[in-house]
BASE-506178 format. One line per field, with one value per residue (C-alpha): residue number from 1; residue in one letter; y, z, x. Coordinates in steps of 0.001 Angstrom, whole numbers. Layout:
% residues N
n c(NUM,...)
res c(a,...)
v c(Y,...)
w c(Z,...)
u c(X,...)
This chain:
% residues 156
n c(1,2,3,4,5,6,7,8,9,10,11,12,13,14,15,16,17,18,19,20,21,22,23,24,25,26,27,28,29,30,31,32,33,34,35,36,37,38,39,40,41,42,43,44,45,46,47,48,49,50,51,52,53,54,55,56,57,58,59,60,61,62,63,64,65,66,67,68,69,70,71,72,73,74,75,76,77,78,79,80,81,82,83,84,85,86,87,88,89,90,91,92,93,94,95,96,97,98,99,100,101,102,103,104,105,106,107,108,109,110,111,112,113,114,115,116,117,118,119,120,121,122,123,124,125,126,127,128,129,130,131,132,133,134,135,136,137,138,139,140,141,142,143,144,145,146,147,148,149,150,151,152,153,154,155,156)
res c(x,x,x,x,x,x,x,x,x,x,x,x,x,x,x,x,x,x,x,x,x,x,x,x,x,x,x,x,x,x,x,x,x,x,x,x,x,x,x,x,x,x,x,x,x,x,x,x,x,x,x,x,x,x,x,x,x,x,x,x,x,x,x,x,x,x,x,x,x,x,x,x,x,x,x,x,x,x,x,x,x,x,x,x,x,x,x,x,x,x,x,x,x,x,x,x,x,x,x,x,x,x,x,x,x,x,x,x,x,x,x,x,x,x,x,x,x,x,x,x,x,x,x,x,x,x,x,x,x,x,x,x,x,x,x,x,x,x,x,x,x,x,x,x,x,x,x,x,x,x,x,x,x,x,x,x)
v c(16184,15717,12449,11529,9688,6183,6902,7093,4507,2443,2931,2468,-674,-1653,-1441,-2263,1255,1136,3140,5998,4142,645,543,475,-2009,-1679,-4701,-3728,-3828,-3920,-2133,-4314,-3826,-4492,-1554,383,0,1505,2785,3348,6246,6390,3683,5601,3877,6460,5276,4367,6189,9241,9279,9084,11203,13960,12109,13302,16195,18141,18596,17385,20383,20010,18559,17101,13361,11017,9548,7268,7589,3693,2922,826,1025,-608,1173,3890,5456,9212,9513,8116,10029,13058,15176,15737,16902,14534,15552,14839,11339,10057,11368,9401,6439,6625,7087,3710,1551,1291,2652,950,2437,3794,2671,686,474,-972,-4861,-5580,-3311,-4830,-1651,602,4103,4215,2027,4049,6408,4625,3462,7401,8168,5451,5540,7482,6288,4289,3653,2032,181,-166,-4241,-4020,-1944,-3914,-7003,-5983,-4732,-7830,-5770,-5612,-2592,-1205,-792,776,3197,4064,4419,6847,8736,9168,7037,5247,6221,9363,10734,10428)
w c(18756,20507,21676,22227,25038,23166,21886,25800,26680,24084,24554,28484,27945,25934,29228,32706,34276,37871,40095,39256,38944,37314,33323,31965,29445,25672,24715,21877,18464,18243,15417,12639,13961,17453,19260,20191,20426,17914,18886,15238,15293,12522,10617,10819,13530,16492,18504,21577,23713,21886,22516,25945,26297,24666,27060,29979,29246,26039,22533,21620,19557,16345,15477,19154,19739,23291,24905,27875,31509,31519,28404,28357,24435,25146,28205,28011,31765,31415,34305,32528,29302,28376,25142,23596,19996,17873,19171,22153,21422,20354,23359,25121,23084,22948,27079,27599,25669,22570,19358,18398,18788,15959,13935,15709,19025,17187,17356,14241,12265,9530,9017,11074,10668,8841,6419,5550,4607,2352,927,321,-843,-3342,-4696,-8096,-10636,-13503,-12072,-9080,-9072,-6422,-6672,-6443,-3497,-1757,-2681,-1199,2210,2900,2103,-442,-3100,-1750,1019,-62,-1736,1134,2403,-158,-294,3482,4710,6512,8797,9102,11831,9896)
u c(9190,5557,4690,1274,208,98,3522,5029,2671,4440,7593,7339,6341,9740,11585,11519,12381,14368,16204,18612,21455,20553,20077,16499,17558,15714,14014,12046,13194,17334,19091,20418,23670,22131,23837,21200,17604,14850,11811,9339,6825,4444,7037,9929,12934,14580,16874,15147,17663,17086,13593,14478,16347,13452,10398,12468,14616,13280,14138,17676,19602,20430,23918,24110,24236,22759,25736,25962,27489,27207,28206,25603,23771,20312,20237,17292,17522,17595,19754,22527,22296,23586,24292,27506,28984,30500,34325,33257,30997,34492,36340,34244,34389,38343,38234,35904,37505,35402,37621,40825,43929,45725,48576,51146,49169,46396,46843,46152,48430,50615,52893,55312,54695,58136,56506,53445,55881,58133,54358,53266,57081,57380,53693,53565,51029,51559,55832,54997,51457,49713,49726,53534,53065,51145,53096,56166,54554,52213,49096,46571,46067,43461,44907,47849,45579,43779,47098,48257,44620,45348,42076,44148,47230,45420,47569,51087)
């Protein structure tokens, strides 16, 4: 993408830039979910990170996303972005901290992993319902059928 020189003048102004090693923190426009900041050109939102990222080090490649050495999303500091493929986006993620565990190490599970597959063993349509299912384990129908698709408990 080519920026034009109000573009960058506009988007340095989002931010108060630093040294090296502190975060240039976003504070323009946040996302809905208020992750990461957006930066709109001609009324269409970027993240502002990515457009960082392209100011200072070029065109992003296609299928590649921004990631952050600081973990830090609202932090716009070249320095402390780099690119990565999705495998590797969720590497990351899974090494800082920032996806749940799975299954039984997840806090919040209401199964064993023995249970999931007395759930996928005992599931057959129309014999044993889904309702019934879910009855019996302490967990609704959908997500015994999410269960059964496989959306869940994706590693057993």
């Amino acid at each position: 993408m080519k920026f034009e020189p109000i573009t960058i003048h506009r988007f340095y102004q989002k931010f108060k830039s630093g040294r090296k090693r502190e975060c240039w923190i976003w504070n323009g426009a946040p996302q809905t979910n208020e992750r990461y900041g957006i930066f709109v050109i001609k009324r269409v939102n970027y993240g502002a990170h990515r457009i960082s990222y392209q100011l200072h080090n070029g065109k992003i490649p296609k299928g590649l996303y921004v990631l952050h050495k600081c973990d830090n999303m609202k932090c716009v500091n070249p320095h402390h972005l780099f690119l990565g493929t999705p495998q590797e986006n969720t590497w990351d993620a899974i090494k800082k901290g920032r996806i749940k565990r799975r299954g039984i190490d997840n806090i919040k599970a209401k199964l064993t992993e023995e249970q999931v597959r007395e759930i996928r063993k005992k599931y057959v349509p129309w014999k044993y319902s889904l309702p019934k299912l879910g009855k019996e384990y302490g967990i609704t129908p959908t997500s015994v059928w999410r269960i059964v698709r496989g959306d869940h408990w994706k590693h057993i």
